[in-house]
C-alpha positions in Angstrom: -10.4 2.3 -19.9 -8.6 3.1 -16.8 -5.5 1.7 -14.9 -4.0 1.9 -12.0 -0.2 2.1 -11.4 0.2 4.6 -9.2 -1.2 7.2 -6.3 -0.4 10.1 -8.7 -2.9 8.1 -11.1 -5.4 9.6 -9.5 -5.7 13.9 -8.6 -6.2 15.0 -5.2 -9.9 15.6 -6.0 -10.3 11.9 -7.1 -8.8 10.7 -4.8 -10.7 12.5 -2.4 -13.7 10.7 -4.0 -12.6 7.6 -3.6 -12.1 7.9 0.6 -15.3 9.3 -0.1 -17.1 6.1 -1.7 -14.5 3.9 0.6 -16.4 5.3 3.6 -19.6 5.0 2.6 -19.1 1.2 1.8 -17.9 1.1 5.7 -21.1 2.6 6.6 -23.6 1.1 4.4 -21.8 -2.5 3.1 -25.3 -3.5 2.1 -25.9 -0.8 -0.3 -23.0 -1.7 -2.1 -23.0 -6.2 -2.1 -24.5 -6.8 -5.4 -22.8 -4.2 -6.9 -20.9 -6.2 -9.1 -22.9 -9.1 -9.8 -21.9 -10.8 -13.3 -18.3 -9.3 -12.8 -15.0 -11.1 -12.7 -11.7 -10.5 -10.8 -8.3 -11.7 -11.9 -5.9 -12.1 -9.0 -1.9 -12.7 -10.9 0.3 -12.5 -8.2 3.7 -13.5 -9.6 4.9 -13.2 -5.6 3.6 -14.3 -2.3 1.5 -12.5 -0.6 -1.8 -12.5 1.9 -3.2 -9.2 3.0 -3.3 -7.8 -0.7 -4.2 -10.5 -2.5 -7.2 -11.8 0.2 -8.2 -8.1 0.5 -8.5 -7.9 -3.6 -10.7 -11.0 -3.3 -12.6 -10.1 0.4 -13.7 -7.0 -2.2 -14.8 -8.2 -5.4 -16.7 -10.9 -3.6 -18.6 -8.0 -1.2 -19.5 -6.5 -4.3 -21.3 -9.8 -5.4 -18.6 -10.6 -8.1 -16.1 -13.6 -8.4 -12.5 -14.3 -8.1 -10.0 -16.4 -10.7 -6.6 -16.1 -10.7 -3.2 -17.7 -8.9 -1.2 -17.1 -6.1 2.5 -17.7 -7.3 4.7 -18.0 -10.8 5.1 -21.6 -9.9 1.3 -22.3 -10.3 1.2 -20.5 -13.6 2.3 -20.4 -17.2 4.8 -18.1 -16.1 6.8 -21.4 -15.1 6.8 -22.1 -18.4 8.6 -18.9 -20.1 4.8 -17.2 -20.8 5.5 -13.2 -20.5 3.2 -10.7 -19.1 2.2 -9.3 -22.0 0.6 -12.5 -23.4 -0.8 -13.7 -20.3 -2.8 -10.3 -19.9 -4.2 -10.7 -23.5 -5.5 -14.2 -22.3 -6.7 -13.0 -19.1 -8.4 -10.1 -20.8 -11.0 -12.5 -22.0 -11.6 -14.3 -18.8 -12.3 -11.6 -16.6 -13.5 -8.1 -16.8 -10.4 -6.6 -14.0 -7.0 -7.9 -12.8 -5.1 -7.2 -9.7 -0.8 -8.3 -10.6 1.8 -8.2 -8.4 5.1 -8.8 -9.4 8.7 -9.0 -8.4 10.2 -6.5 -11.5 9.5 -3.1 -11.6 7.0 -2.2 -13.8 5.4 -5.1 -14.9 2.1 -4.2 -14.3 2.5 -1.4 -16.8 3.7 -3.7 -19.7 0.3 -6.0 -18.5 -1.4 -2.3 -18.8 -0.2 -1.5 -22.5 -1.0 -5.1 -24.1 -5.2 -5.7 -21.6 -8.0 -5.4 -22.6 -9.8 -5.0 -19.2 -8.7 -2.3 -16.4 -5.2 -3.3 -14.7 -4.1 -2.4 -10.8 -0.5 -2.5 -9.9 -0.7 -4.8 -6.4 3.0 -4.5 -5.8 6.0 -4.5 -8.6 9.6 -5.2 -7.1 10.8 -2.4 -5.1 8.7 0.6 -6.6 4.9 0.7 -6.2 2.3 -0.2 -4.2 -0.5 1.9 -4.7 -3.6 0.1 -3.3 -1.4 -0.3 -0.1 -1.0 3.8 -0.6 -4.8 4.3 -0.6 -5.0 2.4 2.3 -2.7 4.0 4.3 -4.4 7.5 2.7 -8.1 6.5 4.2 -6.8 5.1 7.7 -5.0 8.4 8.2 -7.6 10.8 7.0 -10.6 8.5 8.9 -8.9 8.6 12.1 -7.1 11.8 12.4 -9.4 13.5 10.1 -6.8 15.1 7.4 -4.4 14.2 5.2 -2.6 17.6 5.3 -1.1 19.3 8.4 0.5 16.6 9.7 3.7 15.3 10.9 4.6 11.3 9.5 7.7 9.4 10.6 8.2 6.7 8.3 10.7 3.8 9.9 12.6 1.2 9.0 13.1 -0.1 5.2 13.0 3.3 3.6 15.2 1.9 0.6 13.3 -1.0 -0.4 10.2 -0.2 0.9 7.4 0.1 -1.7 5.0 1.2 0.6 6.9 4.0 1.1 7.9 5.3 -1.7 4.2 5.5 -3.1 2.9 6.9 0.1 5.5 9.9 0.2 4.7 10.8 -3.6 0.7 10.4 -2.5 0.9 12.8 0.5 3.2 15.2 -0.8 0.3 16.8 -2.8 -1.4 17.5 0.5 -0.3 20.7 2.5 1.5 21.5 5.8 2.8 17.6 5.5 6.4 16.8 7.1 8.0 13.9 6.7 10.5 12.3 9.3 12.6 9.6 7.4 13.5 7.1 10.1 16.6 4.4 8.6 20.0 3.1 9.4 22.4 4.5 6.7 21.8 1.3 5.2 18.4 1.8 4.4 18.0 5.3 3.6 15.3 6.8 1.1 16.9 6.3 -2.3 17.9 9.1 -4.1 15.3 9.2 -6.7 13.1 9.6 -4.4 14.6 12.2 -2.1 15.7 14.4 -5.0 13.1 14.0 -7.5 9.8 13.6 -5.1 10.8 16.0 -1.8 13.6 18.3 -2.8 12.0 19.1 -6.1 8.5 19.1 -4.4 10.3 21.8 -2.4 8.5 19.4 0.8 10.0 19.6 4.1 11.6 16.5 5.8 14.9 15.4 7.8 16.4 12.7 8.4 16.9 10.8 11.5 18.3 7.5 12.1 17.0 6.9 16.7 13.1 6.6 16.4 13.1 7.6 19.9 14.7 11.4 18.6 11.5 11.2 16.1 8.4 9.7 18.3 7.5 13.3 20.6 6.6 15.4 17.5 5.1 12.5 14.9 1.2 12.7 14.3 1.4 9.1 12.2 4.0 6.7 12.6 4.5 4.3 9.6 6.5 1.4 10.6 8.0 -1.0 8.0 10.0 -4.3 8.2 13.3 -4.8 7.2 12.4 -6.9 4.0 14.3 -10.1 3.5 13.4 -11.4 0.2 14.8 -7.5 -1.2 18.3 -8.3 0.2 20.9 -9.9 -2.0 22.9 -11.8 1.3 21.5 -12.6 4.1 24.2 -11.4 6.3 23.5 -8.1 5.3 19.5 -8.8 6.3 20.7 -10.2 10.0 22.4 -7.1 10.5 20.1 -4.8 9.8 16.6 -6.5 11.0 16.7 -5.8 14.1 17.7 -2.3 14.1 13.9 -0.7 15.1 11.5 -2.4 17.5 8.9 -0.4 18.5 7.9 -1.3 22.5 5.9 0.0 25.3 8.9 2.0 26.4 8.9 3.9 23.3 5.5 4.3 23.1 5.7 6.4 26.1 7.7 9.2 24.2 4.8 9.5 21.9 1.7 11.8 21.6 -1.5 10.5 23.4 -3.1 11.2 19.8 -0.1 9.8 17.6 -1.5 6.0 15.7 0.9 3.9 14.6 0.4 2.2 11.1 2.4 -0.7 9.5 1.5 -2.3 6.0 2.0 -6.1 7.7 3.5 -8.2 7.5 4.9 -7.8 11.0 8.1 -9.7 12.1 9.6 -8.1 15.2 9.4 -4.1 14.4 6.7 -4.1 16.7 6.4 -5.4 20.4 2.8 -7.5 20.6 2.3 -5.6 23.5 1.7 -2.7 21.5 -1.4 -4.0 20.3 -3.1 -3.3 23.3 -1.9 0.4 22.6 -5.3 2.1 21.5 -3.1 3.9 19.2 -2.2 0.7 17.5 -3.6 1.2 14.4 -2.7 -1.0 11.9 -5.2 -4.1 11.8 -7.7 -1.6 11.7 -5.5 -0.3 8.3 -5.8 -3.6 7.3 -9.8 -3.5 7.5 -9.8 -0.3 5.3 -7.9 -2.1 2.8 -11.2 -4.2 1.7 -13.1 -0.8 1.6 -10.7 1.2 -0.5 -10.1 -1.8 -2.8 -13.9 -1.7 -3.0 -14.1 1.3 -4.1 -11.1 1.0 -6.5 -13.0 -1.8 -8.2 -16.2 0.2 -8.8 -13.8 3.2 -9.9 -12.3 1.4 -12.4 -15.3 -0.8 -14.0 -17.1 2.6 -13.7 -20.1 1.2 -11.7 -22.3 3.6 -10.0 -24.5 2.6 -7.3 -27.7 4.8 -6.6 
């Protein structure tokens, strides 16, 4: 039995596999919608969320399977003092995989030790989010058609920002990749990851704190909000959520051939007019999260379909 906690979970050539099979359910969704027939999804999301947790459903039930679960602590035993560990060993005999996103770090991996069925980090804290990561992974290889030799600006919440932090340790295994960390002092990479993933990875970046010194040489830029519910006053949040709004104006110092990604959910980072930008990538992003999910599911239950 297999989890999955993290991008590095996987090796390059698996994960190559899975874009493989995640692009093949694009192309053929029929082939692939009873798939799991008889099969059971647990959703635990400790945390609010919509994209990850909808997504996580959108796929089991393409796949012909079936969805249990809850959307927030409140609405489970968890209210009542139940810990991980015990509700996994209850879930594990209601379902056959769950999906948990939680706000500490590393929860999903104390669900991991005490399941009985496959477990998939959806988000812990400030750490992971590696479903989000092999998203991000198949929108950039699907429409620029690599994952290595490329430039990335990442923007915005670089401290907090899980998204982040699993994407840069995902791509760093790729060659020819630089990475262009775009923050306010405030919200810098932390240092775990700057010394421990790039510098010991040897892996080229700078960084920069204008987006507009970053946008002419970027191939990908990954745009993140400033994240409210990670900040401990909100003075501190007013100050800094504002900082990066990405606008027609801007867009003009970019490459005809640059897309712009963002996890979502969007607050102000980016202008609505830059939807109309065909280089406006990210609801697109959030289509290829049902297909990689997909594929993630069939992974891990070890389904194969002929």
């Amino acid at each position: 039995m297999r989890h999955l906690m993290s991008p590095m979970d996987f090796t390059v050539e698996e994960l190559d596999r899975l874009l493989d099979l995640a692009n093949d359910i694009e192309a053929n969704p029929a082939k692939y919608a009873h798939a799991c027939e008889g099969k059971k999804l647990a959703t635990l999301f400790y945390e609010p969320s919509t994209r990850t947790r909808l997504s996580f459903e959108a796929a089991m039930l393409n796949l012909g399977g079936s969805v249990l679960g809850f959307s927030s602590a409140d609405s489970s035993s968890a209210a009542k003092g139940e810990s991980v560990a015990d509700t996994i060993r209850v879930i594990s005999g209601y379902a056959d995989i769950a999906a948990m996103r939680h706000p500490k770090e590393g929860a999903p991996r104390v669900a991991s030790l005490h399941s009985g069925i496959p477990v998939i980090n959806a988000g812990d804290g400030g750490h992971q989010h590696p479903t989000q990561t092999l998203t991000d992974l198949l929108t950039i290889r699907s429409l620029k058609g690599r994952l290595g030799n490329i430039t990335i600006g990442l923007c915005g919440d670089l401290k907090f920002g899980r998204t982040v932090h699993s994407l840069i340790g995902a791509l760093i295994r790729y060659p020819n990749v630089k990475f262009v960390l775009i923050s306010p002092e405030e919200l810098r990479i932390p240092d775990y990851v700057r010394d421990d993933v790039l510098i010991k990875n040897h892996q080229e970046f700078k960084e920069v704190i204008r987006l507009e010194d970053a946008l002419p040489e970027l191939d990908v830029l990954y745009m993140t909000r400033v994240q409210r519910e990670r900040f401990f006053n909100e003075e501190d949040y007013v100050r800094m959520k504002d900082f990066y709004i990405l606008d027609v104006p801007k867009m003009e110092l970019a490459p005809k051939d640059m897309i712009v990604l963002h996890p979502l959910p969007r607050v102000n980072e980016i202008s609505v007019e830059v939807d109309n930008d065909p280089r406006a990538a990210y609801f697109k992003q959030a289509q290829y999260g049902v297909y990689v999910r997909m594929a993630l599911i069939l992974t891990l239950l070890e389904v194969k379909v002929c």
